[in-house]
N, C-alpha and C positions, 0 to 999 in steps of 0.2 A: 388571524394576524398575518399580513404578507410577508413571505420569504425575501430575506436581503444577503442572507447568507447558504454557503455551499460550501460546505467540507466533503475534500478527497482523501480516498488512498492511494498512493502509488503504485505500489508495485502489482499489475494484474488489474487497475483502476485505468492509469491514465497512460502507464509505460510497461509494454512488455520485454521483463527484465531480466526474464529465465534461463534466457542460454547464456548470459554472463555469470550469473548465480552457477549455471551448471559447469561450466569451465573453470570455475573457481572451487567449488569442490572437487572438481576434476585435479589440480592441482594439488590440492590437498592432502589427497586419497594415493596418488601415482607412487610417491617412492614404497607406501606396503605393502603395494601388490593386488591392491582394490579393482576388483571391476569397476570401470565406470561409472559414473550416474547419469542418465540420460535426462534431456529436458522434461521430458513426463515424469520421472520418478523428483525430479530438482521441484515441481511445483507441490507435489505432494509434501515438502518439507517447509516450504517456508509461509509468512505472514508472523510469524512470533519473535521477530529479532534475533539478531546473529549467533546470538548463544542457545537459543531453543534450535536455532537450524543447525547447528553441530554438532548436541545431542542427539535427533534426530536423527543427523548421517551416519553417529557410533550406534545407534541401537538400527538403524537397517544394515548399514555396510561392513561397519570398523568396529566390532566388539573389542574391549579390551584398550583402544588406541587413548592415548591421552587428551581430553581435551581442551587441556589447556594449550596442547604442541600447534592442535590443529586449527583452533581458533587463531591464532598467530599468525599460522602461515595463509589462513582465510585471509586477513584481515592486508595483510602483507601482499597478497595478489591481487584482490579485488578491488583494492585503494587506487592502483593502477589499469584497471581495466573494467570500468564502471560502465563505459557505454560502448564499447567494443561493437557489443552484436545487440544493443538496448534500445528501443527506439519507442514513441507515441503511439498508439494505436490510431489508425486509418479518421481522421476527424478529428483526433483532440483538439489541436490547435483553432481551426473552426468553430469549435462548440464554445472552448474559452472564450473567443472572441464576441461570440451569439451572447454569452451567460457576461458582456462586460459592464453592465450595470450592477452586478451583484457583487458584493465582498466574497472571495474566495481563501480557502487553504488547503494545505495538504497535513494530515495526520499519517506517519508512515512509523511502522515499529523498527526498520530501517535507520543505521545510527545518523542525528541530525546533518552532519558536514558530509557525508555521502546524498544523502538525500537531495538538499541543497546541489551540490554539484550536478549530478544528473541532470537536475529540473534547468542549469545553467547550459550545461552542455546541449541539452535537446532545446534549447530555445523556449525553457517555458515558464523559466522561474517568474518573467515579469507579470505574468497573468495573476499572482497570487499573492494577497496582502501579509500572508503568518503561512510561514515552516516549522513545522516540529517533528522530530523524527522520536526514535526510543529511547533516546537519553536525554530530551528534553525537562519531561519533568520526571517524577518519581514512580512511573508505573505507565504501564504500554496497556494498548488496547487485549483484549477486551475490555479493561477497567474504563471508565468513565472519565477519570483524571487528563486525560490529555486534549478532549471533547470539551472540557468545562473551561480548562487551560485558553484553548482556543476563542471558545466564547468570549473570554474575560477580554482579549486581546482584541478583538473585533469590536466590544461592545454590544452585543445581541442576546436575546435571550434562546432559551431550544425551541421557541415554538415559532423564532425567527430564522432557524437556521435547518436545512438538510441535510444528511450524512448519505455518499453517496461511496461503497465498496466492493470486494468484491467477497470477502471471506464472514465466517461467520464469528469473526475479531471484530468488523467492522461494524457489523449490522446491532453485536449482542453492544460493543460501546456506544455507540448514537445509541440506542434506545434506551441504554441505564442512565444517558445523561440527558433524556427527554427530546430528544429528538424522533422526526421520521426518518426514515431511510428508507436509501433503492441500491436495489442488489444488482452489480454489474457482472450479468450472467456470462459475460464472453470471457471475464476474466479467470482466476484459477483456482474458485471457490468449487467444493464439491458438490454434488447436482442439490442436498438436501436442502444445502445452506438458505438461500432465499426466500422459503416459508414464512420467516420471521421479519422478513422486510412489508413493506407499505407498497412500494414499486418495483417493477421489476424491467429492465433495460437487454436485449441481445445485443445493442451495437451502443457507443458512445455517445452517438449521435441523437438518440432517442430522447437524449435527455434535456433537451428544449423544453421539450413537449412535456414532459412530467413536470419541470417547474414552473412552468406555465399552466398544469393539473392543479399542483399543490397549492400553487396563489389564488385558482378560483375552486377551491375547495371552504 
């Protein structure tokens, strides 16, 4: 059945978003006297949604610290400083362009109105027919639920659509919701993750050519 549809993730998919992530728990962490977290250690933490990412920072950084203080003050600095140092990776914009006969989305566990703005701010929201972040529906990826969600809104079935991410959130929800997927290796999945993918991409750009694979498969 030919491909008409193309679901993204964003963060470490189509926008590298980390050193704003990492400044914002930088903020976070300052008044208790936290070592830093650096952009390497900030990628290690996130793809599970804001409240799995500040668990994460108390059980590496801040034992003990409230999470509920710090989600707060996450939420309170990042609102304002979304694209600071956030930007497209080298080709997005292109490959959208190349991929504009196809239905597009982005699935982000990233809460929806931040999501949205980004993809506004970097020039890219118009390339895409449906946004859904982690408060869209009732369950974030890995689950299937947001995948299916997506579907229903397009109109397509999973064996009309690709899932294309970077983590293994993305790979393990396109595939429980029938989908193939392709692992975007440049992003800030761990080296294992993409065993479980169909395709596997090191640049953005690549990905012509895999949905043009997958239509004459």
């Amino acid at each position: 059945m030919p491909i008409k549809a193309i679901i993204f993730d964003l963060d470490g998919t189509l926008v590298d978003s980390a050193p704003d992530i990492a400044d914002a728990l930088n903020y976070v962490i300052r008044p208790f006297g936290i070592p830093e977290v650096s952009v390497k250690e900030t990628i290690t933490l996130v793809g599970e949604g804001v409240t799995r990412l500040i668990e994460k920072l108390i059980d590496s950084k801040a034992p003990g610290l409230d999470p509920d203080v710090l989600l707060r003050r996450f939420l309170e600095y990042y609102s304002k400083h979304l694209v600071d140092r956030t930007s497209p990776y080298p080709g997005t914009k292109r490959v959208l362009q190349d991929l504009a006969r196809y239905k597009k989305s982005v699935i982000s566990n990233k809460i929806e109105s931040f999501t949205i703005e980004i993809l506004k701010a970097l020039d890219l929201f118009d390339y895409f027919d449906y946004v859904a972040g982690g408060d869209t529906v009732r369950e974030k990826k890995p689950s299937p639920v947001p995948v299916l969600d997506v579907l229903s809104h397009l109109g397509f079935s999973a064996e009309e659509a690709l899932f294309v991410g970077d983590s293994i959130y993305d790979i393990q929800a396109g595939r429980a919701a029938g989908l193939k997927t392709i692992a975007a290796l440049y992003g800030y999945g761990s080296s294992d993750f993409s065993r479980h993918a169909d395709w596997r991409i090191n640049r953005i750009e690549e990905l012509v050519g895999v949905v043009r694979e997958a239509n004459n498969a």
